[in-house]
Structures are given as C-alpha cells and as structure tokens.
C-alpha positions as CSV (number, residue, x, y, z in Angstrom):
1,X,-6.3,34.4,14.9
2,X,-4.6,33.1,17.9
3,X,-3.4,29.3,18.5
4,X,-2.8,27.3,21.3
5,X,-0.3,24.6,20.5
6,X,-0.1,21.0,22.1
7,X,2.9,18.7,21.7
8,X,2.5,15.1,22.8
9,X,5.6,13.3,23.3
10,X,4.9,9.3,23.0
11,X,7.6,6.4,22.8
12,X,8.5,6.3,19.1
13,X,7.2,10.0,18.1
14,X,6.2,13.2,18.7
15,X,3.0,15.3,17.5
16,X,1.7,18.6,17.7
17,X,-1.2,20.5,17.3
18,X,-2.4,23.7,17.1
19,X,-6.2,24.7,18.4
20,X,-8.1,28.4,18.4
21,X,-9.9,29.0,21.7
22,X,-13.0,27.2,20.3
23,X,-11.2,24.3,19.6
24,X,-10.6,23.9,15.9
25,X,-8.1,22.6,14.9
26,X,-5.7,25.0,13.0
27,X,-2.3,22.8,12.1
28,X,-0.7,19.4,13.2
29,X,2.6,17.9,12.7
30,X,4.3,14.9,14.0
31,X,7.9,13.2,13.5
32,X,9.7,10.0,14.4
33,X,11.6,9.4,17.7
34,X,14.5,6.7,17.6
35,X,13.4,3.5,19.7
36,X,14.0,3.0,23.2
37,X,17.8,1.3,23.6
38,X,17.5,-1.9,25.9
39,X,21.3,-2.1,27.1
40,X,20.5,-4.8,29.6
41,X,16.9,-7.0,30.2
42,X,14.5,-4.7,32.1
43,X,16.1,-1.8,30.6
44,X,14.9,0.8,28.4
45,X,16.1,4.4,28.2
46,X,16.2,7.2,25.2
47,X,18.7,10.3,24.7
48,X,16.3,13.7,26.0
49,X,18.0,15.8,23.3
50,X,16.4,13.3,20.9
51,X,12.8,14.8,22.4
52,X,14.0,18.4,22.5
53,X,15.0,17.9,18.6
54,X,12.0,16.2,17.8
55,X,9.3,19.0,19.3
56,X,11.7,21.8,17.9
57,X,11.4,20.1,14.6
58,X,7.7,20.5,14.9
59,X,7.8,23.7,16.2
60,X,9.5,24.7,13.4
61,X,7.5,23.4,10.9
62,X,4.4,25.2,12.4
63,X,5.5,28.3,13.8
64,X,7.9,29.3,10.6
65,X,5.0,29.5,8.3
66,X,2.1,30.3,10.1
67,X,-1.7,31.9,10.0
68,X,-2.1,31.9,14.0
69,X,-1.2,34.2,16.6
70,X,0.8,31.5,18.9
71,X,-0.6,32.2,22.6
72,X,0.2,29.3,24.6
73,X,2.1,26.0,24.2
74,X,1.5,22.6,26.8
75,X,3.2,19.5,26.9
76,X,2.8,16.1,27.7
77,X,5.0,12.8,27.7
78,X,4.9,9.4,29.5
79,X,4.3,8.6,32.6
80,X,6.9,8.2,35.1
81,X,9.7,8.4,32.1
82,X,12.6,10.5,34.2
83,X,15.9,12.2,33.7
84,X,18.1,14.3,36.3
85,X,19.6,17.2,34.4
86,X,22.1,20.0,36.1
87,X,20.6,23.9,36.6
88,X,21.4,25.0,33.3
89,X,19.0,21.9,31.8
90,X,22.1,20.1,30.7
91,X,20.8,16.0,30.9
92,X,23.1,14.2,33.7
93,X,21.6,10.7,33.3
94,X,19.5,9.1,29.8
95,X,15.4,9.7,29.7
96,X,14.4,6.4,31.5
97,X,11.3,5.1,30.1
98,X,7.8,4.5,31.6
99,X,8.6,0.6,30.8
100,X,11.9,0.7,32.4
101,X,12.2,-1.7,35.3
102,X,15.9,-1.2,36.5
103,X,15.0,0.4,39.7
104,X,14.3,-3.4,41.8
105,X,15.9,-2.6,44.5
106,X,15.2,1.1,44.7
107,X,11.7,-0.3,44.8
108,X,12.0,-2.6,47.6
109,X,13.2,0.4,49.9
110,X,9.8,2.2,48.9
111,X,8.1,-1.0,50.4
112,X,9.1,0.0,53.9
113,X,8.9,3.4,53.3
114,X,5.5,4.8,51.1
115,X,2.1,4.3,51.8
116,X,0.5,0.6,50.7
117,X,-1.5,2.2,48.2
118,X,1.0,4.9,47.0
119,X,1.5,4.6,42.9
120,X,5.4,5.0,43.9
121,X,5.6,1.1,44.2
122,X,7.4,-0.8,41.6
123,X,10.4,-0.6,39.7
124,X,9.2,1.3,37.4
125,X,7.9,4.0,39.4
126,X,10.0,7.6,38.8
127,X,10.7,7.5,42.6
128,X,12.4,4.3,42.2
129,X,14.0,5.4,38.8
130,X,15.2,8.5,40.9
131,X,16.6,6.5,44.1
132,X,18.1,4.2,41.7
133,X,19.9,7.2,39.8
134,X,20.8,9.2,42.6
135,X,22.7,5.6,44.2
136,X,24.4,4.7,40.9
137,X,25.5,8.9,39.7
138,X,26.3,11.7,42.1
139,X,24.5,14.5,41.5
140,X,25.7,18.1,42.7
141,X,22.9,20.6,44.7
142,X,21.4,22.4,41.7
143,X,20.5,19.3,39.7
144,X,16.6,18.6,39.1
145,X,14.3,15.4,38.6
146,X,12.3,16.1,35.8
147,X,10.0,13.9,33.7
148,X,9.6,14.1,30.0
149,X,7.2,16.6,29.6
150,X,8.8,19.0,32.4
151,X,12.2,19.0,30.6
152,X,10.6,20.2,27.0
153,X,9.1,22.6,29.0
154,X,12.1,23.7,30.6
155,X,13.5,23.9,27.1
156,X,11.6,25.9,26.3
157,X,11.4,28.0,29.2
158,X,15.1,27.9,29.7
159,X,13.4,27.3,33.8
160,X,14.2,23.6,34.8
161,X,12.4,23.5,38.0
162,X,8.9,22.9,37.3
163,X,6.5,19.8,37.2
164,X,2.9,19.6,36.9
165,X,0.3,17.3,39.9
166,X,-0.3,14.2,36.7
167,X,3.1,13.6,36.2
168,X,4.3,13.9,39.5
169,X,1.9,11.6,41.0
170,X,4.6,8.6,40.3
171,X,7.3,10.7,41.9
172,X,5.4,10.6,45.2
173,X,3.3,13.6,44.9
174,X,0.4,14.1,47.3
175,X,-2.4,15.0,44.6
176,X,-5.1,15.2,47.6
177,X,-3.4,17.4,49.7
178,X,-1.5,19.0,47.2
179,X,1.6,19.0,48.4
180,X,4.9,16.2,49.2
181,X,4.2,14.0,51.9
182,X,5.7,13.7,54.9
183,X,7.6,10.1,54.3
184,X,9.4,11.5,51.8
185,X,11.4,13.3,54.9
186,X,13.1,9.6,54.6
187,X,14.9,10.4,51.3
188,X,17.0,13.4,52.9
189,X,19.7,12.7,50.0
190,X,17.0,13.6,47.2
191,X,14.7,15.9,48.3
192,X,16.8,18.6,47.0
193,X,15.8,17.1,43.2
194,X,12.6,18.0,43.9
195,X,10.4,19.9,41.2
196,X,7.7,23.0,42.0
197,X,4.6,21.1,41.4
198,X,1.6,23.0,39.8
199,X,-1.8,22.3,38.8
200,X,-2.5,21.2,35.3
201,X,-3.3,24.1,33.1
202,X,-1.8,26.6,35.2
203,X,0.9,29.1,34.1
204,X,4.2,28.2,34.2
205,X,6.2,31.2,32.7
206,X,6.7,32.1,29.0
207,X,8.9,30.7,26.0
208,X,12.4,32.3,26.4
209,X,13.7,35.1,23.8
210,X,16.0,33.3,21.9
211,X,13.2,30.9,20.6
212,X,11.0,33.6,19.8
213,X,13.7,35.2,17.6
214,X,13.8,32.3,16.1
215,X,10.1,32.2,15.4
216,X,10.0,35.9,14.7
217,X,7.0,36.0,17.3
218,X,6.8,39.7,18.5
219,X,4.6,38.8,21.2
220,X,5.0,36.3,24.3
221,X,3.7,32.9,24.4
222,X,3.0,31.2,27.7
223,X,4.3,28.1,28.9
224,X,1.3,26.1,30.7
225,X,1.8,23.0,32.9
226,X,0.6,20.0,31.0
227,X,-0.2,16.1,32.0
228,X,0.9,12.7,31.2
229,X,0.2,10.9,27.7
230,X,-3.1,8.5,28.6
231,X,-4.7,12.0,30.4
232,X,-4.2,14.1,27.5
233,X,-5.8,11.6,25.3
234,X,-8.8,11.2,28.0
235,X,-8.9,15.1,27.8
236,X,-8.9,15.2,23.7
237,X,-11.3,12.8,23.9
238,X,-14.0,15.1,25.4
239,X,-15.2,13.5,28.8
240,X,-16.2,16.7,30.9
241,X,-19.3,15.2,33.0
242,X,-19.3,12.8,36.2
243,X,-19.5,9.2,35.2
244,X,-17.8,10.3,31.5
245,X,-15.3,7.1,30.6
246,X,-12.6,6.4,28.3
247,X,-11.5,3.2,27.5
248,X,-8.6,3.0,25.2
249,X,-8.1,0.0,23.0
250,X,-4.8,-0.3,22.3
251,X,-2.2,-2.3,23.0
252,X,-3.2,-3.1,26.1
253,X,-6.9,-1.9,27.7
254,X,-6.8,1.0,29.7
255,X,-9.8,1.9,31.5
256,X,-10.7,6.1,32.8
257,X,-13.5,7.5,34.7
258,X,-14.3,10.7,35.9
259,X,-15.1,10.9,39.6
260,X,-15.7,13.5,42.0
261,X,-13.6,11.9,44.2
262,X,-9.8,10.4,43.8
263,X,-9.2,6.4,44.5
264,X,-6.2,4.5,45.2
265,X,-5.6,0.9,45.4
266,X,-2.4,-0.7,44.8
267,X,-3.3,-3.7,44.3
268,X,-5.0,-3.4,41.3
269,X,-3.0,-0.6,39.9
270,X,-5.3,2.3,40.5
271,X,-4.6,5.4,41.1
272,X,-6.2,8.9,40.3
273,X,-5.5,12.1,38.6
274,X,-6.6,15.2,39.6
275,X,-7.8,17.1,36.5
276,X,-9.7,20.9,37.2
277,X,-12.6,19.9,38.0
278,X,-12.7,16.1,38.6
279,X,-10.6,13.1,39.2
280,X,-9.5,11.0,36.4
281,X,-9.7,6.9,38.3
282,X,-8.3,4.7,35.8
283,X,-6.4,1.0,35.6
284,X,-5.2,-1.2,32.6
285,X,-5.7,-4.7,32.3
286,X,-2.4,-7.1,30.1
287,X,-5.3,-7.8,27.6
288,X,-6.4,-6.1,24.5
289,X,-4.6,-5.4,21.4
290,X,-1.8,-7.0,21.6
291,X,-3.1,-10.2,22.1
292,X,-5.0,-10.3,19.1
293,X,-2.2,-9.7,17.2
294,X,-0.8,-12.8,17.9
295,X,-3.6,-14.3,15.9
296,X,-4.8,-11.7,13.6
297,X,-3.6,-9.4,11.4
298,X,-5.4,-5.9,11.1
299,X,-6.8,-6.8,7.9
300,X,-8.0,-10.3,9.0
301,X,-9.5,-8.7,12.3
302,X,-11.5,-6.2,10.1
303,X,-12.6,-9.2,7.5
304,X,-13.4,-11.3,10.0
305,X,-15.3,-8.9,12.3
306,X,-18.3,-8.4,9.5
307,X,-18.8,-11.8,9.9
308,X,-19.5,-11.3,13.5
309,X,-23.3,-10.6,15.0
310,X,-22.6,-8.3,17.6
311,X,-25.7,-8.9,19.1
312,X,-25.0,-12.8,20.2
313,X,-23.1,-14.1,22.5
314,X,-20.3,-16.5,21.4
315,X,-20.8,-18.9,23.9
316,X,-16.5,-18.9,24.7
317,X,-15.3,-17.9,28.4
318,X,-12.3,-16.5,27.1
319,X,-9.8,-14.4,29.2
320,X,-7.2,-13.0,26.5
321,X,-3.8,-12.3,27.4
322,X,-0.6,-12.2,25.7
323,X,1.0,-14.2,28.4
324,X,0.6,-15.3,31.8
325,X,0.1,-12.7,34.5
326,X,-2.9,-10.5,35.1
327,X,-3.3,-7.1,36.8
328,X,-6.5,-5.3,36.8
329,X,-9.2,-6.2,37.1
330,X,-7.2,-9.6,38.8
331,X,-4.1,-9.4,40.8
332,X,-2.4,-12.3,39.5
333,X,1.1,-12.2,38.2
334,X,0.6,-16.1,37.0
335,X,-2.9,-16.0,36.3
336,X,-2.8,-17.8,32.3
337,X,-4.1,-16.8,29.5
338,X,-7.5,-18.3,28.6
339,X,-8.3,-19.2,25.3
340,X,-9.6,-22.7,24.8
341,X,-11.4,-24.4,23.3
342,X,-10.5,-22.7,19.7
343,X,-13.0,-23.1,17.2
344,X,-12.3,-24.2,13.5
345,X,-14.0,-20.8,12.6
346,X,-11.8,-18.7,12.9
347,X,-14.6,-15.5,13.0
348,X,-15.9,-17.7,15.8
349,X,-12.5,-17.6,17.4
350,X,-12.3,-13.4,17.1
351,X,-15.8,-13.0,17.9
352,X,-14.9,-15.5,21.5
353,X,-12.0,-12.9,21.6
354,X,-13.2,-9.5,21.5
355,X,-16.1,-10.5,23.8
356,X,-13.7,-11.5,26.4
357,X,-11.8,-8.2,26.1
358,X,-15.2,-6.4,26.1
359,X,-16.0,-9.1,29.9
360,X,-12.8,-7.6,31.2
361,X,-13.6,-4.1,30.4
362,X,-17.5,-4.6,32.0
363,X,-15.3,-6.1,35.0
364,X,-12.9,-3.4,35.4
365,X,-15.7,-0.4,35.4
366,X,-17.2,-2.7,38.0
367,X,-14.2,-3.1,40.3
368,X,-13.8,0.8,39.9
369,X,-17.2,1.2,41.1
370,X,-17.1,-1.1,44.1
371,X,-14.1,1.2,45.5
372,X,-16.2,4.2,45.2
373,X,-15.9,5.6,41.6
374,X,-18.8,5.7,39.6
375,X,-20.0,3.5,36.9
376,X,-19.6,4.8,33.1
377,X,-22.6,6.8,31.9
378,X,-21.1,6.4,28.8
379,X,-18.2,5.5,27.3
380,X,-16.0,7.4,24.7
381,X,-13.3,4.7,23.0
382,X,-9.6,5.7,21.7
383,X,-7.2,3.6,20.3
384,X,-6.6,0.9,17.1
385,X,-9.8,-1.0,18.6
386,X,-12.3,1.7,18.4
387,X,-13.1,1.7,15.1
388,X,-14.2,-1.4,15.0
389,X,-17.8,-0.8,14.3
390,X,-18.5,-4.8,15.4
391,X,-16.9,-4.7,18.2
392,X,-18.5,-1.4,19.5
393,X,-21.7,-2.8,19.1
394,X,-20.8,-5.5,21.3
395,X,-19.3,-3.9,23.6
396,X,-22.3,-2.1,24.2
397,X,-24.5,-4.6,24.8
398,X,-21.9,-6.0,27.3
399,X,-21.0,-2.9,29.2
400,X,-24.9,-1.6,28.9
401,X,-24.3,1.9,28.5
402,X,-23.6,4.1,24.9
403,X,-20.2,3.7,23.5
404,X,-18.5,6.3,21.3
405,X,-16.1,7.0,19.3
406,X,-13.6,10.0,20.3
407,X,-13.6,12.4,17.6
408,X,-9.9,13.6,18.5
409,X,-8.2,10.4,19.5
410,X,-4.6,12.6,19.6
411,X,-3.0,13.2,22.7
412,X,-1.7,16.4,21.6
413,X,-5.1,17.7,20.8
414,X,-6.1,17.6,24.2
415,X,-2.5,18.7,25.4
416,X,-3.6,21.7,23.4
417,X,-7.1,22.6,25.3
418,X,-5.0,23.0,28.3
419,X,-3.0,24.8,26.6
420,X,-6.4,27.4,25.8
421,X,-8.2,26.6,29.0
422,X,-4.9,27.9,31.1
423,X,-5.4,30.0,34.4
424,X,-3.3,31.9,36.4
C-alpha cells in the first residue's frame, strides 16, 4: 500500500501523518519541540536543528517499521518563521519565529518601499526579519532565506533553494502574478537570498540517498512543496467548494474562506493564499480562546456551557479581548476590552462571552464579504473551541449558516493530501 506522509511543524511540536491516496489515515506520530527563547522583549527565536531532529525523530519512528509504500512527503511550518542558512543548508542565523517582532526598523523601510496593502508590513513580516538579518550578519553569495517548512525540506532534499507561493507570501511574493515584484529591485543587497518559488503541491525533487538508506526504502519518495501551518489545517479540514469557511477557535479566532478570487487589505490584516484551485482569504481577530482563559478553566467552560441555552440571547454587548488593542474585524491598537457589566452568574458571564466571540466571528465573515470574498456557505470549526457542542449551536444561529466540526483538525493531515494530490 503506498503512503503519503505529512509533517506539520508548529511552535512547541511537531506531528506527522501518514495518508493512502484515498485519504485514510495509515500512521501518526508527534514529539515535543523546546520553547521559543525570548533573549530580549519582542524576541523569540528557536535553534532549526531542533526541527530537523524533531521531524527525523518522527520519520523514524514511522518509516523504520512500516506497512506502507512511502511515496511522497510535504511539509509545513509557521508563517513567516525565517532563517538564512549557507549552500550546503548549514543554519547562519536562529529560526526567527512567526511572533518575533525584532525587525522595527526593517519594517519602517518596507513603509516607503512595498505596496500599502502588501502582507510584508510589520515587524514581524519574514521580509523585515530578512532585512533585519542581512543588516545585523553578513552573509556570503550562496546563502538562502528559507522559512521553516523550506529548510526541512531542504533536509531532506539535501537542495536548499526552494520555497513554496503560501509561505512566501510574507517574504514579498507576488501570489497573483506569480512571480517577485518589481519593488523588491530596491533590496539589491538581498535579492540574491531569494528562494525558487513553486506552487503548492507541486514537485520539488526527491528525498536524498543517504536518508533512504537509512529507511531501507528501495524506491524514491518525492519531496512536494507544502504551505504554512493555519492552510494546512484549512486543507485537513475539508473545505473544497466556493464559499467553504474555516474558522479556528483557538487561541485567538482565525477566520478562512474560499474565494475565487484573492483579497488584500492591510489594514485589517488580510491577505490571501492561493491554494490549486481557489484562494484561501482569511484574518484573525485578538479574541477567542485566550481570553476565556483568564476566567475559565477548560473544565469550568465545559460545566458551565450545559448550563447555557444556545438558542437565547444573553442580552451582554460584550467585545472579548485579552487586552487592549483590536485588529480584525476593527483596526484599533487601543480599542479595550469589553466585558461589563459581569453578572453574578457566572454561566451568564460565559454564555455573554462566547456570544461575543461568536458577534466578532459573524462581523469578520461580513467585512470579508464587503471587500469582495464571499460569505460562508458553511462553516467547518478547528481548534480547542469547536467541540463545544453549546457554543456551536450558538454560533449557528448567530452566523446563520451550518457549522461543523472538522473531522481531521491536524495540520499534518492536510499537509499529507498535498502530499497525495501532488502534480508535476
């Protein structure tokens, strides 16, 4: 039987799975990644041979003793986390993180240079995590700027050159016309870094021999360009039509919609993903999980939600955030959090909570849809949140369209169906 192997590599760990060409799952394995260091405020960077060890580990584990035929392997890793290794792959610089917010002044250069609604702005862009590298290291000719999920594959590959259109998107790619864009012209110094940019899905060479000895595969197994962390899970979680959504309810609420055409807006944090078929227009509000952690615990938020009709309103305006500052589907960096008056009940107080989460969600789809993407036909949910049964049943009654649950929530899962899906 042959498998097509996925590895998603998040912040603190690393999974894999392993998919036949009809999608059943076959294997999975995961293991721990040491935390992001924070040397400085702002900061936060982890050591790539940390990832490499971590997704060999795996590797290992299902490719030693297997019951597949291993075809094809993808990858994907957080957006916009960036390293600059030499030609050999050797790592010049520490992974920086999708979170890390070093690159302030890098980012004001970008201000005068890229397009308003370019997703390059912001510190923690990889552009401005690769201006501020290349000003603070010299780097010789042959070196690359590579994000996570480029260098495994590189690993892999023993090819450090390559990068796929999701995750270079942050790096200033030009997912519409498919190619750089002429303002980058104005980074002479760094255009030499540059990856060869490919289509997710497509073919990107095969796993190199000393790996496969290792393995004791007889046969080749490809090496196909993968996608960033939040579109493999979109991916896993099955959305293939026009109008398909994912929200994910995690942390923080992230909101994704497939379009037939691509949308950018800056200020709000949108941006879109080109996927085979479709565009993939999302943004992500501050609120959602984390904010109710501050209150509840996971077992208090399932208690309490059965005391909860889903089907009444709570009569709260609540806004929830964390702290002060809002970003989609309001641009304000001070806007506070709003989550008064608190009732003495405290399955009052959740149910005032959730709904709020579920207003900003309804808003966000909306604000999408002004711009030109279309509103959700229905909804598939990933994340902590979505199995809460409550608050799907409120959120549907919100949002007015059928929520789901994904049935594969993992990131490597969908990492995987690339992986089977790939072209050439």
């Amino acid at each position: 039987m042959e498998g097509f192997i996925g590895i998603d590599l998040g912040t603190s760990g690393c999974r894999a799975c392993v998919i036949n060409q009809q999608g059943e799952s076959l294997a999975e394995a995961r293991t721990e990644l040491p935390a992001s260091r924070i040397p400085a405020p702002g900061h936060a960077e982890q050591t790539p041979d940390d990832w490499w060890q971590a997704a060999l580990t795996l590797l290992d584990k299902l490719l030693t003793q297997r019951t597949f035929i291993p075809k094809a392997i993808s990858i994907d890793g957080t957006s916009a986390t960036l390293l600059v290794c030499d030609q050999h792959g050797q790592p010049l610089t520490p992974g920086l993180m999708y979170n890390d917010a070093r690159a302030v002044s890098a980012a004001r250069k970008l201000q005068d240079i890229a397009p308003p609604d370019s997703p390059v702005h912001g510190p923690s862009s990889a552009l401005a995590k690769l201006i501020h590298l290349h000003h603070n290291q010299a780097f010789d000719n042959t070196a690359h700027a590579l994000h996570q999920a480029d260098w495994i594959a590189g690993k892999l590959m023993n090819q450090f050159h390559h990068s796929d259109e999701n995750n270079a998107l942050k790096l200033g790619y030009d997912p519409v016309q498919r190619r750089w864009p002429e303002w980058w012209e104005q980074l002479p110094d760094i255009t030499c870094l540059l990856p060869k940019v490919a289509p997710i899905g497509a073919w990107l060479g095969v796993v190199n021999p000393t790996l496969l000895s290792r393995w004791r595969c007889t046969e080749p197994i490809q090496v196909i360009a993968g996608t960033t962390d939040s579109n493999a899970a979109a991916i896993a979680a099955g959305i293939q039509r026009h109008g398909d959504a994912v929200t994910s309810l995690g942390s923080t609420l992230v909101l994704k919609v497939l379009s037939d055409k691509p949308l950018f807006c800056a200020k709000y944090g949108i941006y879109s993903h080109r996927l085979p078929h479709h565009w993939l227009v999302g943004g992500a509000s501050n609120s959602g999980g984390r904010t109710l952690a501050q209150y509840f615990s996971d077992v208090q938020i399932a208690r309490l939600s059965e005391c909860i009709n889903p089907d009444d309103a709570s009569g709260l305006n609540y806004y929830p955030l964390p702290q002060p500052g809002e970003r989609f589907p309001i641009n304000d960096p001070e806007m506070p959090p709003r989550l008064s008056p608190r009732p003495e009940n405290d399955a009052l107080f959740l149910h005032g909570m959730l709904e709020g989460i579920a207003n900003i969600e309804r808003q966000g789809y909306q604000l999408l849809n002004k711009l030109g993407a279309p509103y959700p036909k229905q909804i598939i949910s990933s994340g902590g949140g979505a199995r809460n049964e409550t608050w799907r049943r409120m959120r549907r009654r919100i949002l007015h369209v059928p929520v789901a649950i994904a049935e594969n929530p993992e990131a490597a899962y969908g990492t995987a169906l690339l992986a089977a899906q790939m072209t050439e």
